[in-house]
N, C-alpha and C positions, 0 to 999 in steps of 0.2 A: 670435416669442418673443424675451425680450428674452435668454437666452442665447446665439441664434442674432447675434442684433446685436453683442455684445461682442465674437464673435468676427470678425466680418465686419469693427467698426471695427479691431481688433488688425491685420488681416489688409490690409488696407486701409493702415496707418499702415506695414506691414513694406515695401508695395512703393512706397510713394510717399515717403518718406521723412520728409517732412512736410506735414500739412495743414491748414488753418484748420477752426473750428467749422464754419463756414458750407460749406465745399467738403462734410465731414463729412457734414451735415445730409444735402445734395444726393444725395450719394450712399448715403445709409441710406433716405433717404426721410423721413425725422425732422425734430424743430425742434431747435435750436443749444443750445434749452434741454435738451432729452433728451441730444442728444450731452453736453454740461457734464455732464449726472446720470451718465451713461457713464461717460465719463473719471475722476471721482473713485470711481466704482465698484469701474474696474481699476487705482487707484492702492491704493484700501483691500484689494483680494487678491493686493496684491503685482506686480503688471504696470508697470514702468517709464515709466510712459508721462509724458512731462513738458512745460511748455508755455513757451515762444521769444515771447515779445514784439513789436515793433515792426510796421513794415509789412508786413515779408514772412514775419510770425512764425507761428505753428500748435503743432497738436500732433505729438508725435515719441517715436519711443521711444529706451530709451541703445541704442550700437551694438552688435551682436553678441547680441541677446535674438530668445531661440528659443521658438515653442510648439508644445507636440504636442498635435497637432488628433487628434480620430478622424475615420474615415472618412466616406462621402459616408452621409446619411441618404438612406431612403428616395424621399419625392421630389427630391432632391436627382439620385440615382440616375435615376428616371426623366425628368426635365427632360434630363439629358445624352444619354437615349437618344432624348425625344422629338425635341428641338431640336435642327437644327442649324441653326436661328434663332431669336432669341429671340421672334420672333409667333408660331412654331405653341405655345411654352412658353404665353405669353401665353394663348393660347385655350384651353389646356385646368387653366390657375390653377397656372402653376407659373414662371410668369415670377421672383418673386424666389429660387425653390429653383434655379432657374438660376443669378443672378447670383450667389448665395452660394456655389454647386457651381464656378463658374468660378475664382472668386477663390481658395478652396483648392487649384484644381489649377493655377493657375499659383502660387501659394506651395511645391507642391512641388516646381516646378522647382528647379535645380541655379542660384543665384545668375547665373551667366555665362551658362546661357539664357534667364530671363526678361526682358530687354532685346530680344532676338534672337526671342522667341515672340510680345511685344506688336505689335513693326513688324512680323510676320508677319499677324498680326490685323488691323493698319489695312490691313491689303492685301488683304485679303478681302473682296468685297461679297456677304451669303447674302440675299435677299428683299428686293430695293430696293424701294423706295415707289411707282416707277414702270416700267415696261415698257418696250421699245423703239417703242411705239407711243405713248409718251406719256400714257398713262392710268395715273393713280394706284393705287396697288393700298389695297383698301379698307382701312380700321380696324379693328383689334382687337376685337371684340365684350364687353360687360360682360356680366360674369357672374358672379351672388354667389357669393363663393369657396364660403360652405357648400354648393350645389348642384351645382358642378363637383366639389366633392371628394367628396360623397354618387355623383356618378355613375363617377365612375373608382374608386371601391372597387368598386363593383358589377359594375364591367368584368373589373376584374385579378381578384376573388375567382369570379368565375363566377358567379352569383349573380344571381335576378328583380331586379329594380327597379320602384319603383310610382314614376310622374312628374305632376306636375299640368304640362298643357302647352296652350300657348294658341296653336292652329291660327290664321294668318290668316282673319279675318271669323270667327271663330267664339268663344264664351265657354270657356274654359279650363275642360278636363275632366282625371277622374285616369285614368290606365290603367296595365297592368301590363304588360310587356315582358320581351323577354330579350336582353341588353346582347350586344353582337358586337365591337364595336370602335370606336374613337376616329379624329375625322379631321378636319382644319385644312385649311382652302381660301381661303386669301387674306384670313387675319385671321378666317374662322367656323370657329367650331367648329362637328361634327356628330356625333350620336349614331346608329350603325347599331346597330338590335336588329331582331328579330322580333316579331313578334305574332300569338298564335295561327297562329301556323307562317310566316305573310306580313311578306317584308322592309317592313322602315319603316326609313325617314330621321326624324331629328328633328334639328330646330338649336338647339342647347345655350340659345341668347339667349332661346328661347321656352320654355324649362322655368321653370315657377314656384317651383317646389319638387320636393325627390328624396327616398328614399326606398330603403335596399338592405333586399332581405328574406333571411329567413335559407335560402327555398329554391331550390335549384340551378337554375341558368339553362338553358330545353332547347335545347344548340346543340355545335358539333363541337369537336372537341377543338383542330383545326387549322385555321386559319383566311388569306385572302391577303387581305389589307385594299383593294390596289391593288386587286387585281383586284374584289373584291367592290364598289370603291367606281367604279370604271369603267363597271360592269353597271349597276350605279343608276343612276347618271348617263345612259347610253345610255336604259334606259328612260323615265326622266322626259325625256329631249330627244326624244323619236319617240313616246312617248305622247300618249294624249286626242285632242283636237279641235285640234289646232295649229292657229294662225291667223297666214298672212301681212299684213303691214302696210305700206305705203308713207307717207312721210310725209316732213316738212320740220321742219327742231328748230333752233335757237340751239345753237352750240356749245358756251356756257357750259354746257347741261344735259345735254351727249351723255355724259356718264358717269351719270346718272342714267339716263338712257334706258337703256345696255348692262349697266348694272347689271342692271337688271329683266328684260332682253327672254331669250331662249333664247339667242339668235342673230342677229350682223347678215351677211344676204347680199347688201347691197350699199351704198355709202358713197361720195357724193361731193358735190362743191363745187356749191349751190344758189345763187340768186338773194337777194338783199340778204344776200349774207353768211351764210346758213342750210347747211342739210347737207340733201342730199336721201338720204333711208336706208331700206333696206329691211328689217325685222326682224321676229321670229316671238317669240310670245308660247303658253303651252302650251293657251289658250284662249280664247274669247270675253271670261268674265269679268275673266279675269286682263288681257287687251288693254284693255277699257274701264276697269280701274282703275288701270293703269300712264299712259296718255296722259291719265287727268283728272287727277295728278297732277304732270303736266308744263302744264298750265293752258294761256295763249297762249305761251309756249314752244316750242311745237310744234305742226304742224296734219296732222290725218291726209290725205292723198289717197287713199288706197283703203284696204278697203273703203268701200262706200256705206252700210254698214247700221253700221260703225263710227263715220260723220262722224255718223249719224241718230240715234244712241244718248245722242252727247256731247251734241249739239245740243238732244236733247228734255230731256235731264240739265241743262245749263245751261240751259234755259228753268224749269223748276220750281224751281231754285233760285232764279231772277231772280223768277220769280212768288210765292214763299214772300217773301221782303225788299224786295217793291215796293211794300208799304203799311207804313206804324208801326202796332205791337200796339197 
């Protein structure tokens, strides 16, 4: 909302003293041309906001100009509670209710600590990009805001939710749910509800469209998300038909590989530079479609009925594009 931005660029020009259009832009997320429309906004309601020239010119406000903000809105409130970084905000669409919540509350620091609370921030690392194992930690997941925000009403208000959601391999169907709780796991969001009394997971990324209805969610008053979300995970990693895999990968795709797999149990330095690695997959299926996606990338050495599967899979393809239609 564009009263949200006036206040964030005010707020913005209080603690930096002064900025150019362009820094502006960057940090609203706007063009240099909206900020311009901004600025003379808050000069026509009276906000001193005035602009410096030359190379190192911008915009500024006169010194000693105070505003009384109200309090943290809504999501703004929840962003603070969710995040104490901004990717778990990010995956559940509250990334900029964050940055805006942050910016008010170090404006209301006391002048003489926000110098002393900024270097305290650069000194904090919350969810680095990488592990100590050198694997990148995935990306944020898109997720159109209307759908993330139709799903976290339904959460907080207690409340059924009908979802169109598109199960891998399968055509996107609508079903009707009862929302449990919200949960961020390296950039994914996930939806735990029930269904017809039986836990389900769903991942926010594969909701098509959401849906809150106006009747009560059947689920307990009090809830432990860790834990709830522990149990899931335990059972989908010791469920089904698990299938061990030995194989050989390029290192450049060993994160696609661990991405996909359950589990690696074992990892070491192969022949022309490859990984020889051992990992489990929660099924047949799911094995035969993770390593066809890793193409000559990678080559299975065990199973036998895994190498037979690719094998005959890459022979029909080869036989489907070996004549011109």
């Amino acid at each position: 909302m564009r009263a949200d931005r006036l206040v964030s660029l005010v707020l913005l020009l209080r603690q930096h003293g002064r900025l150019s259009a362009t820094a502006l832009a960057r940090e609203l997320e706007v063009s240099t041309r909206t900020v311009l429309r901004d600025v003379e906004a808050l000069s026509a309601a009276g906000v001193p906001v005035y602009a410096e020239r030359g190379r190192h010119g911008g915009f500024a406000l006169l010194p000693g100009f105070r505003t009384e903000l109200t309090g943290l809105n809504h999501d703004e409130a929840l962003a603070l509670l969710v995040a104490g970084s901004r990717r778990g905000a990010q995956a559940f669409g509250l990334g900029s209710a964050l940055a805006s919540a942050m910016l008010k509350v170090v404006d209301a620091l006391p002048a003489s600590y926000r110098e002393t609370a900024a270097d305290a921030a650069r000194r904090l690392l919350i969810d680095p990009e990488a592990d100590l194992l050198a694997r990148r930690q995935a990306v944020v997941e898109e997720v159109p805001d209307a759908v993330v925000a139709e799903v976290r009403r339904a959460v907080f208000a207690g409340r059924k939710l009908r979802i169109r959601y598109a199960a891998v391999d399968q055509t996107p169907k609508w079903r009707t749910v009862d929302p449990v709780g919200l949960v961020t796991v390296r950039g994914q969001g996930y939806l735990l509800a029930t269904r017809s009394g039986a836990d389900r997971t769903y991942r926010l990324s594969r909701i098509l469209a959401a849906e809150e209805l106006d009747e009560p969610a059947q689920r307990t008053e009090q809830v432990d998300l860790d834990r709830a979300w522990q149990e899931r995970s335990t059972r989908f990693r010791t469920g089904g038909d698990q299938v061990a895999v030995l194989l050989r990968v390029n290192p450049a795709r060993r994160e696609d590989l661990v991405g996909t797999a359950l589990a690696v149990l074992t990892e070491e330095d192969d022949t022309d530079g490859r990984l020889r690695m051992e990992v489990t997959f929660q099924d047949s299926r799911h094995a035969v479609w993770a390593m066809w996606q890793l193409a000559t990338n990678a080559e299975v050495l065990a199973p036998q009925w895994l190498r037979n599967s690719l094998r005959d899979r890459a022979a029909e393809i080869a036989a489907r594009y070996g004549d011109s239609p």
